[in-house]
Backbone bond lengths (Angstrom), bond angles and torsions (degrees), N, CA, C in turn:
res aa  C-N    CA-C-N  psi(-1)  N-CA   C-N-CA  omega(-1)  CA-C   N-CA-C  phi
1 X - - - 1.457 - - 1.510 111.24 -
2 X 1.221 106.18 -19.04 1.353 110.81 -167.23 1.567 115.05 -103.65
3 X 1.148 146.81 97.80 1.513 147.31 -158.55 1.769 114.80 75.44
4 X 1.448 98.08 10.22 1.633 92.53 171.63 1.516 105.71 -97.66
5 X 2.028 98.90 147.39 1.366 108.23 -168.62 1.342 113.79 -98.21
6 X 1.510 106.34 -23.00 1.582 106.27 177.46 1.900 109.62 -77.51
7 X 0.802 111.80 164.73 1.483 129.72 173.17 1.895 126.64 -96.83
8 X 0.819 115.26 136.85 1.449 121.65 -175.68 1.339 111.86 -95.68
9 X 1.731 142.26 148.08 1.201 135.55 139.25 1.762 117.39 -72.59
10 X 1.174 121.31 116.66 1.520 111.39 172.98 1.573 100.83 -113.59
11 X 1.016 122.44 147.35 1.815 141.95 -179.72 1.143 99.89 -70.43
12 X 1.471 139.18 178.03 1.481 140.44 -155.34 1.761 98.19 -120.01
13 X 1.572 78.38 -17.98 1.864 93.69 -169.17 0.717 123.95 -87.26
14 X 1.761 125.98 -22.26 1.401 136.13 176.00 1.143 131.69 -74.31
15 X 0.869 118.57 146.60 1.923 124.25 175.69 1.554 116.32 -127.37
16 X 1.408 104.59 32.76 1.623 106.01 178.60 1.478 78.33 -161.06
17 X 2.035 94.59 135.06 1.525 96.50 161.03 1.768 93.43 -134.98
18 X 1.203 115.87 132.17 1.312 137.73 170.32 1.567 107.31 -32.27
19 X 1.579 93.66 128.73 1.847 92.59 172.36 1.716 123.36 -74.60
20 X 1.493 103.02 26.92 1.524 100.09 159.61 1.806 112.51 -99.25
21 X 0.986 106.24 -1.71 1.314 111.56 162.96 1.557 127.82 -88.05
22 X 1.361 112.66 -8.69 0.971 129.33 -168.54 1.954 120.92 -122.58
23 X 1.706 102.50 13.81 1.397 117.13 -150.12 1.805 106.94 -53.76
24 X 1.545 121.96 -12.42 1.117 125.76 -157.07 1.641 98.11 -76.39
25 X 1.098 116.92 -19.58 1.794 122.75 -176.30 1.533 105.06 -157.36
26 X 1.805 114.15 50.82 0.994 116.95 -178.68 1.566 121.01 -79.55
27 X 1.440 107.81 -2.80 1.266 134.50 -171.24 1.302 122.36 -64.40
28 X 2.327 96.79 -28.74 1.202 92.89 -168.88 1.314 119.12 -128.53
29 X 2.003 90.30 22.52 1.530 99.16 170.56 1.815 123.47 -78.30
30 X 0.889 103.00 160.65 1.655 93.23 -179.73 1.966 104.31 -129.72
31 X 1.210 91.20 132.60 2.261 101.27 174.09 1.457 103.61 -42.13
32 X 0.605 145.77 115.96 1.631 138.69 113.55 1.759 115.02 11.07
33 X 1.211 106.73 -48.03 1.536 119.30 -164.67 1.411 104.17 -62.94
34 X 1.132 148.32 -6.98 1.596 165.54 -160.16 1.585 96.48 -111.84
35 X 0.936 118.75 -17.48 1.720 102.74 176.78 1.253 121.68 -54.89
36 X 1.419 127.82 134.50 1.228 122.08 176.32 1.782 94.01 -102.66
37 X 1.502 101.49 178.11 1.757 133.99 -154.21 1.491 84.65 -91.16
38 X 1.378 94.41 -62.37 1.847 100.65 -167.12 1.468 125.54 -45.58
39 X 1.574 103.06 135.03 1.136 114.65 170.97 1.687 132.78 -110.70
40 X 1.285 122.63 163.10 1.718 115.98 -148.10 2.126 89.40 -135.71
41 X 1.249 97.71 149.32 1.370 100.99 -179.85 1.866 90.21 -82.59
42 X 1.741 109.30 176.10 1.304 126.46 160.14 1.421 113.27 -166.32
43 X 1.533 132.84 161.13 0.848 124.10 -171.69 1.535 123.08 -78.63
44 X 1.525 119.78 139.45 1.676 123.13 -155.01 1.431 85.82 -69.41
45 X 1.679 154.32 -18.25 1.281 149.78 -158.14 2.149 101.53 -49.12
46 X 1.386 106.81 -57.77 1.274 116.02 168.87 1.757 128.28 -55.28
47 X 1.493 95.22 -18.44 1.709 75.21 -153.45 2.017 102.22 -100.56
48 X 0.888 111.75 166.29 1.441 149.97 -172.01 2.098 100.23 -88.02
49 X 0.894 128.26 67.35 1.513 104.52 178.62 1.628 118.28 -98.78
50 X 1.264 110.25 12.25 1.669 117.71 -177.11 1.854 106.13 -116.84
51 X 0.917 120.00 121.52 0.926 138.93 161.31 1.205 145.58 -37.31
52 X 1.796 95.17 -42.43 1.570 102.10 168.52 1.376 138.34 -69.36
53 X 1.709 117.01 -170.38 1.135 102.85 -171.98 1.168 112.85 -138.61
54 X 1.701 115.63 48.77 1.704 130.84 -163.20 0.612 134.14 -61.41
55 X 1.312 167.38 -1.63 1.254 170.15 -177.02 1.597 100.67 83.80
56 X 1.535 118.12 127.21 1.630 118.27 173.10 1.810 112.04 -50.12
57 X 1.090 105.32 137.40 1.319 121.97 156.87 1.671 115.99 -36.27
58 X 1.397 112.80 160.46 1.822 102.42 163.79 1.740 115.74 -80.01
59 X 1.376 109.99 0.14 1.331 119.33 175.08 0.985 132.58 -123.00
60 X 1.872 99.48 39.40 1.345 130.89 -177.54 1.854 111.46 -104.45
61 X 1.474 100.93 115.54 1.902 115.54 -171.30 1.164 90.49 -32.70
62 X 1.461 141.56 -66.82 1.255 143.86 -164.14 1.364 124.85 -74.47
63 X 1.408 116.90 103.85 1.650 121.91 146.87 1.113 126.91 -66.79
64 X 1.723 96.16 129.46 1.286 109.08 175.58 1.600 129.96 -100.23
65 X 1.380 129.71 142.62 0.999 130.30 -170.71 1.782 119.73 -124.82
66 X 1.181 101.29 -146.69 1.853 95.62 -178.25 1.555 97.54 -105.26
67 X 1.624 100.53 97.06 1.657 105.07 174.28 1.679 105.50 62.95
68 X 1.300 88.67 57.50 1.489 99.94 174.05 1.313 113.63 173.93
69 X 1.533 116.90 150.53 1.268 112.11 148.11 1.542 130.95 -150.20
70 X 1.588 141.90 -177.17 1.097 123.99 -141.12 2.135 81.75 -153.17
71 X 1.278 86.70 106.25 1.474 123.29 135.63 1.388 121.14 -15.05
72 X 1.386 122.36 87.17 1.924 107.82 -176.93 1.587 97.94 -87.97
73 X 0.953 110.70 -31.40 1.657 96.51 168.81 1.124 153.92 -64.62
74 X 1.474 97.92 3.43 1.700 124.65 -175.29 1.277 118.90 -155.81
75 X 1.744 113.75 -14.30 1.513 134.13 -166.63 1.232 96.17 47.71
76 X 1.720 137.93 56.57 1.250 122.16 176.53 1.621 83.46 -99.57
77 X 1.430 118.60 171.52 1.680 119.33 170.64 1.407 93.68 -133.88
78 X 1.279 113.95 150.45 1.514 127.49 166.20 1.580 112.05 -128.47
79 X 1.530 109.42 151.48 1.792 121.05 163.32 1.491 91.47 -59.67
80 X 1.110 82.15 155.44 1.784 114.07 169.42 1.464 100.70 -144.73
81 X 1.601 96.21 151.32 1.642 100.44 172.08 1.829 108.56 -159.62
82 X 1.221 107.32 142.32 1.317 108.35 166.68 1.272 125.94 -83.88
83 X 1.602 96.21 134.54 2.014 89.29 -177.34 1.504 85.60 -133.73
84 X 1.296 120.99 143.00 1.784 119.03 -158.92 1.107 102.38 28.24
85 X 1.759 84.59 -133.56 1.505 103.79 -161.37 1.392 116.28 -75.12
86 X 1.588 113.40 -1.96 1.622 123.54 -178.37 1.154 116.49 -92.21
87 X 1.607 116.63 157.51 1.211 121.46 167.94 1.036 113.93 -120.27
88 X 1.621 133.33 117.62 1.552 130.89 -160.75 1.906 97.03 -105.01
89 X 1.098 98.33 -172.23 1.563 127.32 177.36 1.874 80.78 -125.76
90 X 1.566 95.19 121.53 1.682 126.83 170.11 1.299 111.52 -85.21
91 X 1.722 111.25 2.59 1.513 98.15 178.45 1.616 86.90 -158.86
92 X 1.526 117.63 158.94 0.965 142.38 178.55 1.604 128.43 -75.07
93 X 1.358 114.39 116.13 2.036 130.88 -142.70 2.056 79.05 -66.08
94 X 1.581 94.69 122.45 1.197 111.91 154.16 1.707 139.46 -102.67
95 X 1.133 124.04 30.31 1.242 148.17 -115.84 1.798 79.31 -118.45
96 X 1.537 121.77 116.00 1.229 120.72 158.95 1.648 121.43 -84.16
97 X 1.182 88.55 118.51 1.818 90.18 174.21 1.409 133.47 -87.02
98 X 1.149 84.74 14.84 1.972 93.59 163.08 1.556 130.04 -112.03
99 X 2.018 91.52 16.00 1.720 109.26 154.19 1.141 115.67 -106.60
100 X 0.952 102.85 138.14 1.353 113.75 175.47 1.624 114.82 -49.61
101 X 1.839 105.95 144.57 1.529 122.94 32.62 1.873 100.75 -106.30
102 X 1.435 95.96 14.49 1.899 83.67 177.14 1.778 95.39 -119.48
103 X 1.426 94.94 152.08 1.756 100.85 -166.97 1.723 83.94 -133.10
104 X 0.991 115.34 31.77 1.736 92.64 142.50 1.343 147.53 -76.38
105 X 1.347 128.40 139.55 1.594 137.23 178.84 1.630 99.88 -68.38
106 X 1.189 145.35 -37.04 1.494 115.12 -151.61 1.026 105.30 -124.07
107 X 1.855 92.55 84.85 1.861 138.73 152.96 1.652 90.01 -127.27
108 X 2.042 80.72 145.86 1.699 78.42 176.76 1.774 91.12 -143.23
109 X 0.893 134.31 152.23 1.516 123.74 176.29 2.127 81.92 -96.10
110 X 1.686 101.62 159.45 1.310 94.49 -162.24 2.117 109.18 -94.11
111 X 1.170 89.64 121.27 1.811 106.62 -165.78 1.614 97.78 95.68
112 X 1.023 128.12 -9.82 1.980 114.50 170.77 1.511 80.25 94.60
113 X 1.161 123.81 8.10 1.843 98.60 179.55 1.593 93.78 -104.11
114 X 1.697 120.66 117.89 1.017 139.24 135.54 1.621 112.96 14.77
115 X 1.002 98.81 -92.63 1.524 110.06 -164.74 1.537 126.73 -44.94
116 X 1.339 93.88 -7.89 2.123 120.80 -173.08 1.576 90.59 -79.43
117 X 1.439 109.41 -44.26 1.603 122.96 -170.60 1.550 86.46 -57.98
118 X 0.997 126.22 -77.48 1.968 117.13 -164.14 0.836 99.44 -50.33
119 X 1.281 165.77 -48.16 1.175 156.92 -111.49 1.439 117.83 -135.40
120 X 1.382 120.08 -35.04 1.199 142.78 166.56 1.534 120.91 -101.25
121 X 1.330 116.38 -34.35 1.107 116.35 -168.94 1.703 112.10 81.86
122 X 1.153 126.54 127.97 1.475 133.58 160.98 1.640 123.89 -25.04
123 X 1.596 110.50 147.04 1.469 117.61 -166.97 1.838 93.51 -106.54
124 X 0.810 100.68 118.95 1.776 96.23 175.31 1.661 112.74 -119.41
125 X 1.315 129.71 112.49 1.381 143.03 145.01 1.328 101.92 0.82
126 X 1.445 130.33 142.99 1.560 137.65 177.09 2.156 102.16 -51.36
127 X 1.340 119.71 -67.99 1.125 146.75 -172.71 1.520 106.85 -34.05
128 X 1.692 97.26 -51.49 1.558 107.15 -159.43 1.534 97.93 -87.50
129 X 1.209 129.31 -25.95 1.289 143.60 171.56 1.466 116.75 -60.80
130 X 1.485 115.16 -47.99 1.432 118.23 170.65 1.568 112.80 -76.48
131 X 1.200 114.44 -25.53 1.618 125.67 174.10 1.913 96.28 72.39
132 X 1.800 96.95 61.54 1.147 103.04 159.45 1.220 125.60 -116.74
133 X 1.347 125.49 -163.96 1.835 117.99 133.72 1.698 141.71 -29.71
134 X 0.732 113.93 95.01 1.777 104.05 -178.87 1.052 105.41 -39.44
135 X 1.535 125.98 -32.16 1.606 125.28 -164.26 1.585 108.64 -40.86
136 X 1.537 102.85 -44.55 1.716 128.08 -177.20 1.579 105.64 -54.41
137 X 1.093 139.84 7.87 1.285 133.43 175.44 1.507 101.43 -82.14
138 X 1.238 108.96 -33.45 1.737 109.99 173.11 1.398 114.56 -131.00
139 X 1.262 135.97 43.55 1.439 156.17 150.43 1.392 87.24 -126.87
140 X 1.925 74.76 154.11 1.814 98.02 163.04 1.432 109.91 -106.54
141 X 1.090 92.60 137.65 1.760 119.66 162.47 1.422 119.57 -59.13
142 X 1.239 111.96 -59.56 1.577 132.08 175.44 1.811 107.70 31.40
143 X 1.375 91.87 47.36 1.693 100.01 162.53 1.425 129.69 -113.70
144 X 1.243 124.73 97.21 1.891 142.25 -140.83 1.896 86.66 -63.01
145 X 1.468 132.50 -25.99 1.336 116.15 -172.31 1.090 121.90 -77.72
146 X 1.617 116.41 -174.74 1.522 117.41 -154.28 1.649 103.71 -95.02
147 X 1.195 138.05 130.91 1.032 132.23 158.07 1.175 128.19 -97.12
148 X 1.266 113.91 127.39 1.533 117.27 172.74 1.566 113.37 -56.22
149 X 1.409 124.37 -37.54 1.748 123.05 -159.42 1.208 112.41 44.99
150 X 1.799 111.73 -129.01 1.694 111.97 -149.46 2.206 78.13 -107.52
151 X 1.248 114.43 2.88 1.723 99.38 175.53 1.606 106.46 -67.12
152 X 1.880 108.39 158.15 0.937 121.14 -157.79 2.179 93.51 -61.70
153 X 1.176 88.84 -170.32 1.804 106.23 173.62 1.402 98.03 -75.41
154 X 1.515 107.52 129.50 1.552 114.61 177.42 1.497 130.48 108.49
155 X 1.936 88.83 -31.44 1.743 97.53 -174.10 1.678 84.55 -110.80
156 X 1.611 102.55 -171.88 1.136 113.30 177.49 1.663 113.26 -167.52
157 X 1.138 131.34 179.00 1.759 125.80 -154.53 1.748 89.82 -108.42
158 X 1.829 109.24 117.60 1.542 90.61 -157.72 1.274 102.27 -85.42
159 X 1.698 114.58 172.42 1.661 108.17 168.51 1.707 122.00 -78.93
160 X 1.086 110.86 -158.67 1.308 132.69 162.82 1.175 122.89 -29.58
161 X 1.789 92.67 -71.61 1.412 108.19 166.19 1.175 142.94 -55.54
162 X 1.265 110.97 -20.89 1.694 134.25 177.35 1.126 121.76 -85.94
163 X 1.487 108.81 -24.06 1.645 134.23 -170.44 1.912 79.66 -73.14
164 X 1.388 117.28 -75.35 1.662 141.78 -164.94 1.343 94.71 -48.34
165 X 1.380 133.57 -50.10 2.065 111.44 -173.77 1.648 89.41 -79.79
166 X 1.452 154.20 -14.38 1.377 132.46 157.22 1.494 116.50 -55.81
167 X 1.200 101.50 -55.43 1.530 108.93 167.36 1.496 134.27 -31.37
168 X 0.989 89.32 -67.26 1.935 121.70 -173.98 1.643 91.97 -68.23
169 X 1.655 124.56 -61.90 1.452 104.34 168.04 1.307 147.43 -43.03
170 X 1.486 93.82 -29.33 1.719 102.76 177.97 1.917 107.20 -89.01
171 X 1.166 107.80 7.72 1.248 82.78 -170.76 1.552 109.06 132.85
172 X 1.151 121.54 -39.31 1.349 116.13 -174.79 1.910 112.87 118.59
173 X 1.812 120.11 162.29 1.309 100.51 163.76 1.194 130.77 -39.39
174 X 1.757 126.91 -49.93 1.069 139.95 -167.33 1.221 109.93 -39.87
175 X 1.468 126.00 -57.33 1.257 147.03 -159.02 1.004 136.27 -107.31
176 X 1.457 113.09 7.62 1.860 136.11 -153.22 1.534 94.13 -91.61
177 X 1.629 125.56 -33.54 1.433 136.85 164.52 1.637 106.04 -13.83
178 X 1.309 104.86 -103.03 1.417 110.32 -166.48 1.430 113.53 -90.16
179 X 1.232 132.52 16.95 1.269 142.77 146.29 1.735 137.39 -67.57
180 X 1.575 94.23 -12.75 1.783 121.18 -170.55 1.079 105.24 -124.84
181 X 1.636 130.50 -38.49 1.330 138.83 -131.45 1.840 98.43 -96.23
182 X 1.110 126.90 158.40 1.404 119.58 -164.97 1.737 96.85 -95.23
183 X 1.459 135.32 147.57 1.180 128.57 -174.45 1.616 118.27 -64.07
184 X 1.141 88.01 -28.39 1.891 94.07 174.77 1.327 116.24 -126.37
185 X 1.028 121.97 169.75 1.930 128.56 -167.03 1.199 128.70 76.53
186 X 1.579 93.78 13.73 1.794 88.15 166.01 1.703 110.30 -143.56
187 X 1.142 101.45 161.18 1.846 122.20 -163.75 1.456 118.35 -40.23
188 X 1.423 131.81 48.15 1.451 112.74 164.04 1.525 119.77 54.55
189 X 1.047 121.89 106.66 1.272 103.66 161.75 1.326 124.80 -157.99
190 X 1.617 142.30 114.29 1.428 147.16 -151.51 1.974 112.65 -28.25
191 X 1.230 158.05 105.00 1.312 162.28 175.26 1.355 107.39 69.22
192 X 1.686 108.01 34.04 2.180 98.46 168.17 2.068 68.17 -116.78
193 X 1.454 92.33 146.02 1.101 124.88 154.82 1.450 135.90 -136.93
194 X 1.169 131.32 87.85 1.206 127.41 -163.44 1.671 122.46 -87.77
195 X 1.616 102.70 146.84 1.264 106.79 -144.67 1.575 103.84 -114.07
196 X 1.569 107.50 -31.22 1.143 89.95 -170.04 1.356 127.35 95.53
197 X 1.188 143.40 -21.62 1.474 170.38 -137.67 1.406 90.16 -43.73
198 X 1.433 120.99 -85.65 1.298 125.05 -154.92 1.986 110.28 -101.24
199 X 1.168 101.35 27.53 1.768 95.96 173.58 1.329 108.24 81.23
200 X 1.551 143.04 -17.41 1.318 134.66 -147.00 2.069 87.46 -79.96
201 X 1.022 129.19 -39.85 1.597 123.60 173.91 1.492 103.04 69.74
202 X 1.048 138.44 27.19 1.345 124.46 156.36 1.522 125.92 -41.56
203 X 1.716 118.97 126.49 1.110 142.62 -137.50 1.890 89.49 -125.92
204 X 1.389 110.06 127.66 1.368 115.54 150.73 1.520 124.92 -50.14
205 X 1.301 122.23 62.49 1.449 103.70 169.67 1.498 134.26 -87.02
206 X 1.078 98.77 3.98 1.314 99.99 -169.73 1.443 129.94 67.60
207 X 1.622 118.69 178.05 1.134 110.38 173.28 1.906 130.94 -147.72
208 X 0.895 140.04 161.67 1.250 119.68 -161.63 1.667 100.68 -114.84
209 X 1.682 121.31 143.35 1.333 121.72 -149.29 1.987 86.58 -96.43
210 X 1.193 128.57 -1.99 1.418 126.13 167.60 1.694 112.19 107.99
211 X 1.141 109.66 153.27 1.070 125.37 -176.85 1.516 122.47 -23.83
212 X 2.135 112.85 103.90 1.237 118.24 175.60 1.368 107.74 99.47
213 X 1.615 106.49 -14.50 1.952 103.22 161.18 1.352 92.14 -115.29
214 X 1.195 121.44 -152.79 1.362 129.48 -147.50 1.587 113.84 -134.65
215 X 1.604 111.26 -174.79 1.208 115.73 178.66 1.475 125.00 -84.16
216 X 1.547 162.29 170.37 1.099 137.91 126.79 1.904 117.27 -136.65
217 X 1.214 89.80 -177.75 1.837 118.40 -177.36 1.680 114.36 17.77
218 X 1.508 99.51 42.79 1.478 105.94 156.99 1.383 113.13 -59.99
219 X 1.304 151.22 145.64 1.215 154.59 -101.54 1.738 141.31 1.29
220 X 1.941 87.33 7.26 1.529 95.71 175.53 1.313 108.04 -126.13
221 X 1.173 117.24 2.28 1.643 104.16 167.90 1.990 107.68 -175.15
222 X 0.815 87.56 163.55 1.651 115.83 165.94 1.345 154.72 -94.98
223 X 1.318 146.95 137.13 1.733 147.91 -160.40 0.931 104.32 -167.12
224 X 1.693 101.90 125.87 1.649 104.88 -172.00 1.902 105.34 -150.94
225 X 1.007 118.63 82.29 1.359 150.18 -166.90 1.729 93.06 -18.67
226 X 1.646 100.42 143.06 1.413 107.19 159.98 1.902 91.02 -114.76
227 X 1.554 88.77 165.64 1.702 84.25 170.60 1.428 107.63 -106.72
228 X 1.105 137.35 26.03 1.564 149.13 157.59 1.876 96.44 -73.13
229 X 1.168 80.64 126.71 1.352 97.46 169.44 1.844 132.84 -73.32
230 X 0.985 155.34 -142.81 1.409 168.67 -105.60 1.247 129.31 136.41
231 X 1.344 100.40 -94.36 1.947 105.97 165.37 1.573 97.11 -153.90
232 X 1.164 110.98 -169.05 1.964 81.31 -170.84 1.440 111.44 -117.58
233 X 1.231 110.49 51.22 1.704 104.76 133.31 1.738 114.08 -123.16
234 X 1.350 113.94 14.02 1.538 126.52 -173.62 1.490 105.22 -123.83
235 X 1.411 110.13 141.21 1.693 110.37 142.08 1.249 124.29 -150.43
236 X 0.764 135.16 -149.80 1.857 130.41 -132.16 1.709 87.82 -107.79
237 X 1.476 121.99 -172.99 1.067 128.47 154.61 1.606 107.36 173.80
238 X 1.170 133.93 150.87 1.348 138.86 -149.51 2.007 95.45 -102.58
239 X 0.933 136.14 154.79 1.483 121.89 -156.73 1.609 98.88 -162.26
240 X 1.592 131.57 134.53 1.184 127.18 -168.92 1.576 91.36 -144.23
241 X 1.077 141.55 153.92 1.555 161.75 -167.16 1.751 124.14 -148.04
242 X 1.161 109.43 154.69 1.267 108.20 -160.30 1.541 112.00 -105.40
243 X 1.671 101.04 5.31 1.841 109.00 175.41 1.657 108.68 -100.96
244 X 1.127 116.07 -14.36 1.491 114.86 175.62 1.648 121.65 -139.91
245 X 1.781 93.92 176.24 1.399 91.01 -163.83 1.296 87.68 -83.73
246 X 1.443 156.50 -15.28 1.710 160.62 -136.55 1.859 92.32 -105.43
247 X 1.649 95.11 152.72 1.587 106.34 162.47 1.334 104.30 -125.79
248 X 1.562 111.24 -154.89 1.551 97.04 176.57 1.519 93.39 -171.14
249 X 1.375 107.63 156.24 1.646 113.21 171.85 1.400 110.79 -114.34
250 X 1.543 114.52 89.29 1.784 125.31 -151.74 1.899 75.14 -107.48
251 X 1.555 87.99 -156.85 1.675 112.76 171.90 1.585 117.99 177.68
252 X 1.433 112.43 142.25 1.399 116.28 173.87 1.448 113.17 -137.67
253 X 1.356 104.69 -178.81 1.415 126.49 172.90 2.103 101.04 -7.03
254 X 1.253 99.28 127.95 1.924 97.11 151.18 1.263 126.10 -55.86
255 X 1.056 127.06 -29.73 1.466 154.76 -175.56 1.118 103.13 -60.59
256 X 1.454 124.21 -56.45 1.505 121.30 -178.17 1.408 129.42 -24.40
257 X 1.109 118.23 147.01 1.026 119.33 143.65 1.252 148.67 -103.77
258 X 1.508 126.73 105.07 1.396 143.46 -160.00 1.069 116.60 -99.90
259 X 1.489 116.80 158.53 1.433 114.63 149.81 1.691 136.10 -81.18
260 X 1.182 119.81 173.65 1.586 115.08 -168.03 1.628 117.48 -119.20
261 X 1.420 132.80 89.99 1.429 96.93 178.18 1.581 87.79 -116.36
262 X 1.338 109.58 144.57 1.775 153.77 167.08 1.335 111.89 -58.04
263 X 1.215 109.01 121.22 1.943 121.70 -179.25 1.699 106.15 -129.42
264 X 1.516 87.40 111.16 1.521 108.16 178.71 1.546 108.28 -48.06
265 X 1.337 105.17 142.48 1.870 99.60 -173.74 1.219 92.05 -109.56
């Protein structure tokens, strides 16, 4: 997706696009076909088991504002925006997890330089993102409910499925390109024009291949974790590029490092 010149057809319907579309880091996609059946307990502290979509309590960490909200655990604030029936985070969860009350390592701002973190927002490991066990980087989870992870109180890290009615609203894979993509901060490129349509502003941050390899194609593309799994050392993640108008709902390594955006429950 990333420095390729030819173009792909993707269906509106799909939520898997083949790692020949993706040959530039095909290395670090993983089949689907490896999934195992089995399922693993974890602690309920993370998970999401209600459905609705109530309005926070007054003794809810998070204040809310006009298309926004504010973080009591960090006083960080983020855009918010409605696209249908969803309510996204307009900017990407910057939330360090080596403050308390969670002390995990795998957040990385992208190259360790600071300033990627404002701007991009933080890369977080599948594990540290769901605010589970690391063990789960190679076990499966295989639990269909909603997890909150390291998102503020209220939102939560959406699945698959949640990723697909964003999708399908804007248009479909084909078209999810310049319909999501933020109008500025990303790489030039001959008939992609990005528009922006519905506020979601997705930002090239790139992503980091995990601990002891390296970073890549921050200003050419994007990864932004579903918590639906793969097979269990993989899971899903929603993916946007700077050579076409198409996105895709691929998946790699747990290890990765991704980006995070937050879906109001």
């Amino acid at each position: 997706m990333y420095g390729i010149t030819s173009s792909i057809s993707v269906s509106s319907s799909s939520t898997f696009v083949s790692s020949s579309s993706l040959t530039t880091y095909s290395s670090s996609i993983i089949s689907s076909s490896t999934m195992s059946s089995s399922s693993t307990s974890v602690s309920s502290s993370s998970l999401l088991t209600s459905s609705s979509s109530s309005k926070p309590s007054s003794s809810s960490c998070t204040t809310y504002g006009l298309n926004s909200i504010t973080d009591c655990r960090d006083g960080h604030s983020y855009k918010t925006v409605s696209i249908g029936s969803q309510i996204w985070m307009a900017e990407n969860l910057n939330f360090d997890t080596l403050a308390a009350p969670i002390t995990s390592s795998g957040s990385w701002c992208y190259n360790n330089v600071s300033n990627n973190c404002v701007k991009y927002g933080r890369l977080y490991d599948w594990t540290t993102a769901m605010a589970i066990s690391y063990n789960y980087h190679s076990s499966l989870l295989a639990n269909p409910v909603r997890y909150r992870g390291i998102c503020p109180e209220g939102w939560h890290i959406p699945q698959n499925s949640e990723w697909t009615i964003l999708i399908d609203y804007v248009g479909g894979l084909a078209v999810a390109g310049p319909q999501l993509k933020a109008t500025s901060g990303w790489t030039p490129y001959a008939n992609v024009t990005n528009s922006d349509t519905y506020g979601f502003s997705a930002l090239p941050g790139g992503f980091f291949y995990g601990p002891g390899s390296f970073f890549d194609v921050i200003g050419n593309g994007g990864e932004w974790w579903s918590s639906s799994e793969k097979s269990t050392m993989s899971a899903s993640f929603f993916t946007l590029g700077y050579t076409g108008n198409y996105g895709s709902l691929s998946g790699g390594y747990k290890t990765r490092g991704e980006s995070l955006r937050c879906l109001k429950d």
